[in-house]
Backbone as JSON Lines, residues from 0, in Angstrom:
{"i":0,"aa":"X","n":[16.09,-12.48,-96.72],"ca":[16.56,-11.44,-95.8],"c":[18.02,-11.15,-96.09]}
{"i":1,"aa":"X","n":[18.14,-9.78,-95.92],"ca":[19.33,-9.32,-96.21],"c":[20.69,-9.67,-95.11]}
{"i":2,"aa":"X","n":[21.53,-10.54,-96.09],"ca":[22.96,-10.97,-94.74],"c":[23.49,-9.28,-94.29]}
{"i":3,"aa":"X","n":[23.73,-9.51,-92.85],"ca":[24.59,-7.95,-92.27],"c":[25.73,-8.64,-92.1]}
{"i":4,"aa":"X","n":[26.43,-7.62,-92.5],"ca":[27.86,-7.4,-93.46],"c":[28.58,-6.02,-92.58]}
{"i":5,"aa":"X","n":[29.75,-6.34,-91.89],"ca":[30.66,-4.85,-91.72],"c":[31.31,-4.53,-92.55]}
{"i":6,"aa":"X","n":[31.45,-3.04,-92.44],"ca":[32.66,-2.69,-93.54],"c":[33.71,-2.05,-92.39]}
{"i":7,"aa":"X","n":[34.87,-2.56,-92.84],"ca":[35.98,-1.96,-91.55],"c":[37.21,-1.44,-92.65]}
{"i":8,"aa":"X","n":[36.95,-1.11,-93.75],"ca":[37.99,-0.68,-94.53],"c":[37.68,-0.08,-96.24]}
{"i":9,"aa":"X","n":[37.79,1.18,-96.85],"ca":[37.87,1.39,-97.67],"c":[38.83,1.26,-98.84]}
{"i":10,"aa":"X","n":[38.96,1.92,-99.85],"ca":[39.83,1.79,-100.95],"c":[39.44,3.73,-101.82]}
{"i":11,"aa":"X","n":[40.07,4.27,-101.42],"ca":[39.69,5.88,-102.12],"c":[40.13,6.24,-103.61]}
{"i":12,"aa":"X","n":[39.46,7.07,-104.24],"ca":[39.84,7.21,-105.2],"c":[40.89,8.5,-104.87]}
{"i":13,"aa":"X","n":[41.44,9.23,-105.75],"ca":[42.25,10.7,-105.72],"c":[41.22,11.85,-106.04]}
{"i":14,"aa":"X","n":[40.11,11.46,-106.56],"ca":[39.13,13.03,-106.26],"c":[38.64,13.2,-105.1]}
{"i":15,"aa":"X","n":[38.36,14.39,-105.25],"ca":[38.01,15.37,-104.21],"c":[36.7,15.61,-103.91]}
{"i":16,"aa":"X","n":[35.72,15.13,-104.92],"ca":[34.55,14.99,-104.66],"c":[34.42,13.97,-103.46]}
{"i":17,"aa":"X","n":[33.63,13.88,-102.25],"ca":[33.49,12.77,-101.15],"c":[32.72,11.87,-101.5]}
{"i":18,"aa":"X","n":[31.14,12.26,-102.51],"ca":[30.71,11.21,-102.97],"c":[31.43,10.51,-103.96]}
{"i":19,"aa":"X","n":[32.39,10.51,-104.53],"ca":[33.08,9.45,-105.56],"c":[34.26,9.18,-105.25]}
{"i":20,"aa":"X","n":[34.73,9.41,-104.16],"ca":[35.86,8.93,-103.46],"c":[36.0,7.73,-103.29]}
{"i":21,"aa":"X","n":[34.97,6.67,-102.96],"ca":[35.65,5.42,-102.18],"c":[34.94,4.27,-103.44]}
{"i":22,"aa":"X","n":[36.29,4.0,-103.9],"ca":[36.56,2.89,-104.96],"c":[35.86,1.7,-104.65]}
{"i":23,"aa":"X","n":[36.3,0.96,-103.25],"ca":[36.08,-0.63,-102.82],"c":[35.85,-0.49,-101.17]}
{"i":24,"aa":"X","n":[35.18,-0.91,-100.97],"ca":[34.52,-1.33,-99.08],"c":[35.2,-2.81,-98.94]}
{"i":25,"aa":"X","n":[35.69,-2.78,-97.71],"ca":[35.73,-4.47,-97.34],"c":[35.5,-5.18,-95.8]}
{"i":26,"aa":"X","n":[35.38,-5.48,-95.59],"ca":[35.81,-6.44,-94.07],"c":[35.76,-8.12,-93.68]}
{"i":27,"aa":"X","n":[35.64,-8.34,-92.73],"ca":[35.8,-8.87,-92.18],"c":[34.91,-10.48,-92.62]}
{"i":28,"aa":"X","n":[35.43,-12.21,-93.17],"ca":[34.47,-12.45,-93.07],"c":[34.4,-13.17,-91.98]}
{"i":29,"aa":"X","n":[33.06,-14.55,-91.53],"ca":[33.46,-15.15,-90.18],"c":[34.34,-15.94,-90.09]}
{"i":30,"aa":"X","n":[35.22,-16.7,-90.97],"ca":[36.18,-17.81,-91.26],"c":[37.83,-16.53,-90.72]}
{"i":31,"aa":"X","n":[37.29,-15.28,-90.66],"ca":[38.49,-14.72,-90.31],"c":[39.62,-14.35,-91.72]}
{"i":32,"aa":"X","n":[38.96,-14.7,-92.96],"ca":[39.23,-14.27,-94.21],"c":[38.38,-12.68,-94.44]}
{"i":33,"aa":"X","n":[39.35,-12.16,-95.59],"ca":[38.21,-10.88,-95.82],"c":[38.09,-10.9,-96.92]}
{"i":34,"aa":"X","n":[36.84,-9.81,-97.26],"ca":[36.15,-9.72,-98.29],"c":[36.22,-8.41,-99.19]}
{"i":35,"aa":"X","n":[36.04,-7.75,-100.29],"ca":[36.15,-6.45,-101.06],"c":[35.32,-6.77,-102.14]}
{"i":36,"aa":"X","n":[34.82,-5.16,-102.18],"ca":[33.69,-5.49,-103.06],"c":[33.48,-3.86,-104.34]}
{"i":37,"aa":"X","n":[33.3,-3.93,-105.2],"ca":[33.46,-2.31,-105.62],"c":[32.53,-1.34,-105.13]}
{"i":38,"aa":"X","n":[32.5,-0.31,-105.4],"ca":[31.62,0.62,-104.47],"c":[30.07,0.37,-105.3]}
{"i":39,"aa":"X","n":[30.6,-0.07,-106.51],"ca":[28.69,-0.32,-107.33],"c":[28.33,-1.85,-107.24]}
{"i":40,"aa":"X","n":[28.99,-2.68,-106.73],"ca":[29.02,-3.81,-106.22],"c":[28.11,-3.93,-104.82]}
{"i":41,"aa":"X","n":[28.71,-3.01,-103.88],"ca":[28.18,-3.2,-102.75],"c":[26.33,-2.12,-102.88]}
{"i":42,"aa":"X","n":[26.65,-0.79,-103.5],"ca":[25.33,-0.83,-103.63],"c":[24.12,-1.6,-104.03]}
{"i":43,"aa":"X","n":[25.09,-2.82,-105.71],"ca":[23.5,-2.84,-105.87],"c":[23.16,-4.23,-104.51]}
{"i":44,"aa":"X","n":[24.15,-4.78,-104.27],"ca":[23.66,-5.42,-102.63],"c":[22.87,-5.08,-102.01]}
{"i":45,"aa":"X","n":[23.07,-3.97,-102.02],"ca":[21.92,-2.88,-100.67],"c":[20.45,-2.9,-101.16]}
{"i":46,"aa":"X","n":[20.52,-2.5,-102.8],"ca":[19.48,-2.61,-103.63],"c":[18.71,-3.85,-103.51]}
{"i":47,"aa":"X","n":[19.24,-5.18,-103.78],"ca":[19.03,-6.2,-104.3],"c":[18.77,-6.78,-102.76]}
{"i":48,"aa":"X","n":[19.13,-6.39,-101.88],"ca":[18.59,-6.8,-100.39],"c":[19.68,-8.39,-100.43]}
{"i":49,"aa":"X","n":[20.56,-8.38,-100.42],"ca":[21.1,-9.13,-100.78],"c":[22.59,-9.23,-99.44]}
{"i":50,"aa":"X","n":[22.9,-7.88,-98.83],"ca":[23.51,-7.4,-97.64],"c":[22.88,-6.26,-97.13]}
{"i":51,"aa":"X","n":[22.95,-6.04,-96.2],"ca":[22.8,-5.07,-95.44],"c":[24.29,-4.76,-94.42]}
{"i":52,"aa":"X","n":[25.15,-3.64,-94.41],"ca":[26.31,-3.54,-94.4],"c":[26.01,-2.31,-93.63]}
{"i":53,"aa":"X","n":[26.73,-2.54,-92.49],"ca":[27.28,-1.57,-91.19],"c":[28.37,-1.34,-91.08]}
{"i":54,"aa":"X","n":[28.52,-0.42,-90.04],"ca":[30.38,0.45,-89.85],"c":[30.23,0.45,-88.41]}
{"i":55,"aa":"X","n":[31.06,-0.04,-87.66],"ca":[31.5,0.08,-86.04],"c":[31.8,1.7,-86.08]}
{"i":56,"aa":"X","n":[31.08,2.24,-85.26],"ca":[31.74,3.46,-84.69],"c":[31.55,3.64,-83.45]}
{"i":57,"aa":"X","n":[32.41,3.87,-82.7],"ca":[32.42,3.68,-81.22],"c":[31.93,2.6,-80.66]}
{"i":58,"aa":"X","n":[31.69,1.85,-81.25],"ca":[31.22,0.54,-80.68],"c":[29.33,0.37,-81.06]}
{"i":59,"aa":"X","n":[28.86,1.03,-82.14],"ca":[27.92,1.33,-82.42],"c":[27.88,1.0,-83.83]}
{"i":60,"aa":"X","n":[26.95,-0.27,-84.16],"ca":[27.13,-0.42,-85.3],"c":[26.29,0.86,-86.39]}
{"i":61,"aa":"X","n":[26.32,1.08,-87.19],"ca":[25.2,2.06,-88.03],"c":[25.51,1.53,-89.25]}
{"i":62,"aa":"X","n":[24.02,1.87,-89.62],"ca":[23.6,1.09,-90.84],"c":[24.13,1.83,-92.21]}
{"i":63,"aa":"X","n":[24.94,1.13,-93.19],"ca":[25.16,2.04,-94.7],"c":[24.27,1.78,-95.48]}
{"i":64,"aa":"X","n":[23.74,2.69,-96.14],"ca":[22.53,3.1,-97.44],"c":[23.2,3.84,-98.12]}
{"i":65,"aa":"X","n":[22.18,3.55,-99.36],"ca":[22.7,4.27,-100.6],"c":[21.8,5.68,-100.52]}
{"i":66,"aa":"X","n":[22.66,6.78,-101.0],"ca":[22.3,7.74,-101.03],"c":[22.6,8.15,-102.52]}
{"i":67,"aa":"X","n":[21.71,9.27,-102.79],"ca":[21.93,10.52,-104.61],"c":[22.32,11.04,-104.55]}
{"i":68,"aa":"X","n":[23.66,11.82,-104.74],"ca":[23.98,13.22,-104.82],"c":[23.09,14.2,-105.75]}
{"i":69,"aa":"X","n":[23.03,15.3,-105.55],"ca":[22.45,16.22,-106.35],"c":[23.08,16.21,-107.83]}
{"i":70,"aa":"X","n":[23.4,15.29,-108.54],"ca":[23.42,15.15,-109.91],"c":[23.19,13.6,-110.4]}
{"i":71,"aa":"X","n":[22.6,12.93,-109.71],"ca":[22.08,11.8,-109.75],"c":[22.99,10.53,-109.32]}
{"i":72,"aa":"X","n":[24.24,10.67,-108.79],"ca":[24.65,9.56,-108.93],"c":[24.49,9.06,-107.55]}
{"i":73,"aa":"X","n":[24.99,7.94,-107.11],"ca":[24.52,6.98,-106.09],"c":[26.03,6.71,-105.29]}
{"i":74,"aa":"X","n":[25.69,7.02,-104.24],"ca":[26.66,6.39,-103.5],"c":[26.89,5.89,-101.88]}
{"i":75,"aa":"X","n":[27.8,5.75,-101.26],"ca":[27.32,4.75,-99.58],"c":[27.69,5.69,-98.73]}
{"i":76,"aa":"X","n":[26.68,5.93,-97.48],"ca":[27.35,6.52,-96.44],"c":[26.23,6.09,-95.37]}
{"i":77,"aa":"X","n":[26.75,6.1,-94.34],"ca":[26.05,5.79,-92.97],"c":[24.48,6.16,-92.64]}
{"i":78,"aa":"X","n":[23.61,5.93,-91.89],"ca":[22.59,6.28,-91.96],"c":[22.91,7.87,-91.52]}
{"i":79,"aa":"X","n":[23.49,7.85,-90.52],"ca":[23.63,8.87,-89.19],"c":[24.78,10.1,-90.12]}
{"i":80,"aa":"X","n":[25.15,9.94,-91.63],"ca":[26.17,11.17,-91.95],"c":[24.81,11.92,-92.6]}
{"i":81,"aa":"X","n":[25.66,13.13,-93.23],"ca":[25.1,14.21,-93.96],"c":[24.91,13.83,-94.91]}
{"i":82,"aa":"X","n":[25.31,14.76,-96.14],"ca":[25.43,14.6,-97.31],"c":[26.52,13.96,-97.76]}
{"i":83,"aa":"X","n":[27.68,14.46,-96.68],"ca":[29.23,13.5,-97.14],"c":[29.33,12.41,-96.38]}
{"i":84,"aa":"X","n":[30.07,11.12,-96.85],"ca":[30.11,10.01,-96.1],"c":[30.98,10.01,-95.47]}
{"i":85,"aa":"X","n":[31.2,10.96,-94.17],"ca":[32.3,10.95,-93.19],"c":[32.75,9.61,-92.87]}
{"i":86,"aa":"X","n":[31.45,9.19,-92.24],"ca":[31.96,7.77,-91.59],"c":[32.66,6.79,-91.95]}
{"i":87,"aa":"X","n":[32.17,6.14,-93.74],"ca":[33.01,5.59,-93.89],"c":[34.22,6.32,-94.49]}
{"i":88,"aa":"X","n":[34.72,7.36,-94.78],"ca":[35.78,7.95,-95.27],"c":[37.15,7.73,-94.17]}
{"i":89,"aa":"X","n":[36.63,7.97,-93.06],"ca":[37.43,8.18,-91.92],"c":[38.05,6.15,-91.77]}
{"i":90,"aa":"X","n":[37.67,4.95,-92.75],"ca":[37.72,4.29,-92.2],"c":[39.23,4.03,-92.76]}
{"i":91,"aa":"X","n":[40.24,2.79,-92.23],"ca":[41.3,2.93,-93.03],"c":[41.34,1.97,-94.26]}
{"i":92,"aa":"X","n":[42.58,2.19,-94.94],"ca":[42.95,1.96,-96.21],"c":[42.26,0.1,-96.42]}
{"i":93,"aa":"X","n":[41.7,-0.29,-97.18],"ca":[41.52,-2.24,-97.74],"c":[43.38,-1.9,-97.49]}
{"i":94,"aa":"X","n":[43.66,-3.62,-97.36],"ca":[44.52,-4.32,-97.88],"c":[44.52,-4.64,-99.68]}
């Protein structure tokens, strides 16, 4: 079974595309240390059932999946976004 995992912090790239924006996800672990992971890191997790990785929003956890953009590539956003990964975009900067 897949460990659930928050993410409370990104790492962005400088394009402008939203799907290839976010470099590294990280948060929180339980020892109160944190964790970072690359953005094809944490997918194939998702893949490999290996985490299952949520985002607090309003006090609501929601689940991140990997999604395709319309030219095949793969990338993370909330169950509950569109096509762009608002949710985690909006999150702030990794350490």
């Amino acid at each position: 079974m897949a460990q659930r995992v928050e993410i409370d912090c990104i790492n962005k790239s400088g394009r402008n595309n939203p799907h290839e924006r976010i470099l590294f996800v990280g948060g929180p672990n339980p020892s109160g240390t944190r964790w970072k992971l690359s953005h094809e890191q944490a997918i194939d997790g998702i893949k490999n059932a290996k985490w299952a990785f949520y985002v607090n929003v309003g006090g609501r956890p929601l689940a991140v999946v990997v999604a395709r953009g319309h030219r095949g590539y793969e990338y993370l956003k909330t169950e509950t976004d569109g096509a762009e990964p608002a949710s985690l975009l909006r999150l702030p900067e990794c350490p």
